[in-house]
N, C-alpha and C positions, 0 to 999 in steps of 0.2 A: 769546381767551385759553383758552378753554374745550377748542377745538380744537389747539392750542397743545398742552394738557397730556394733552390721550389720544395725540398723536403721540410725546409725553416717555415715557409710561407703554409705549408699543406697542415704540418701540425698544428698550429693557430685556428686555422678554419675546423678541422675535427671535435677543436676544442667548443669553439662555439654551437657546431650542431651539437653535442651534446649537452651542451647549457639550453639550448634553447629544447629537446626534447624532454628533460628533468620540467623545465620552466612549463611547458605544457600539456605537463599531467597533472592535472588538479589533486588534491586530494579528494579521491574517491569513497565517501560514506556508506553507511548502509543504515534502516529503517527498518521500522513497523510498522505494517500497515494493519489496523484494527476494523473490520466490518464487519458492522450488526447490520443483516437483513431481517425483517420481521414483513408481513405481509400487507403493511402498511407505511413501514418507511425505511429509509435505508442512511445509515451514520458510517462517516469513513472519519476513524482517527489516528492521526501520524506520530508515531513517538521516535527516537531517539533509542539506541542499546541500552540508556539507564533510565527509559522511561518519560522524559522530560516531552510535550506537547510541543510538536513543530507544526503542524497544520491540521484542521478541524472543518469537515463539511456536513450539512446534515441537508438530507432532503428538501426541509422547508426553505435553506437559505438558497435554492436553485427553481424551487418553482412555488409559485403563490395555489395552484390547486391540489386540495389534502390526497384526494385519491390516487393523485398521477406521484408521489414521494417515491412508492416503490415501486416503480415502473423500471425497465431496463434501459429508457433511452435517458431521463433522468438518472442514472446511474453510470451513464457513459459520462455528462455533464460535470457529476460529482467528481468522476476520475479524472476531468480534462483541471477542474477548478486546483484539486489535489495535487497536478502536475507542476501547474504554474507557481505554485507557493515551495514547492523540495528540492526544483530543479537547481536554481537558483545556492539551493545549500548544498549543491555539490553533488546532492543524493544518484546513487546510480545505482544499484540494489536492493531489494525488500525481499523482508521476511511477513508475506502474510498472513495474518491468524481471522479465520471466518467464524463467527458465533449468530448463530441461528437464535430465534426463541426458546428460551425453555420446553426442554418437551419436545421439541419438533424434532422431527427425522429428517428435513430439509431444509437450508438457510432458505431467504426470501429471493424473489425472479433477480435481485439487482447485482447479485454477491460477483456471478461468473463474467457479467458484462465490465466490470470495474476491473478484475484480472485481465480479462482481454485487451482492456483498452490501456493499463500500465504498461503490456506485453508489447503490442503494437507501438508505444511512443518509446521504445530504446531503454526501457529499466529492467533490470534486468532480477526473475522472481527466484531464489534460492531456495524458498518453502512454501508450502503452505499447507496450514495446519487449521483443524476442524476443532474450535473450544467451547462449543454447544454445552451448556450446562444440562447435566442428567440429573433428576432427583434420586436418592436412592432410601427405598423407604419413605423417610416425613412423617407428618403430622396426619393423623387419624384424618379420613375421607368424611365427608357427609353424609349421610344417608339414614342412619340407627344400623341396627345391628342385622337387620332382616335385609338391606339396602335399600333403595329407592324401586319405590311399585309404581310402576309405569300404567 
C-alpha cells in the first residue's frame, strides 16, 4: 500500500511538470524583416507572413544628423529599436529580404550590421534573400543617337 500511494502521489506531480512545460512555450512566430540600404539611409520594416506592418524604423527616427542615417552604428540602433517592438509579439525567427538601390551591385554599409545584431540578441535568421531590383532594358537612354560627347 505504501508503494501504492507514492506511485498515486508521483503521477499527479508528472502531471503538472507537463502542464507547466506546454504552459511555457509561447507561441513561437516568425517575421519579415524588409531592409532598404541606399547610401544615404537605411529603413528596417517588419511584416507578418501575410504582410501586415508590425514595426517600422527609419534612419531619421534614430538620429537627427542626415549624413550619419546610413552609418553602421545607426543601424545597430535601428536593430536594437526593431528588437524591442517583435520581441514582445512572440517573434523568434526571420525571414530577411535585403533590397539595395536600384542598379546597385551592393546594399548600403548598414544592411549586414542589422543581421548581426538580430543574430547576436537570440532571433534566430532562416533566410536571407537579396530583392535588389534590376532594370531589364527600359526606356530609351539620353543622349541622341551618336550618345553623349564628352
Amino acid at each position: 500500500m505504501a508503494s501504492e500511494s507514492k506511485e498515486e502521489l508521483m503521477e499527479p506531480e508528472t502531471l503538472e511538470i507537463k502542464e507547466e512545460k506546454i504552459s511555457d512555450k509561447k507561441k513561437e512566430t516568425e517575421a519579415i524583416v524588409h531592409i532598404y540600404t541606399s547610401f544615404n539611409n537605411t529603413i528596417v520594416h517588419v511584416t507578418d507572413m501575410s504582410g501586415r506592418t508590425l514595426a517600422k524604423v527609419t534612419g531619421g527616427m534614430v538620429t537627427k544628423h542626415s549624413r550619419l542615417k546610413a552609418n553602421p552604428t545607426i543601424a545597430i540602433f535601428i536593430a536594437k529599436r526593431i528588437e524591442e517592438q517583435i520581441i514582445p509579439l512572440g517573434i523568434k525567427s526571420l525571414y530577411v529580404r535585403i533590397r539595395a538601390q536600384t542598379n546597385n551591385p551592393t546594399p548600403g554599409p548598414g544592411a549586414h550590421a542589422i543581421i548581426k545584431t538580430f543574430s547576436r540578441s537570440g532571433l534566430k535568421i532562416l533566410n536571407i534573400l537579396d530583392v535588389t531590383r534590376i532594370p531589364r532594358g527600359g526606356p530609351k537612354k539620353k543622349g541622341g543617337r551618336r550618345g553623349r560627347r564628352v
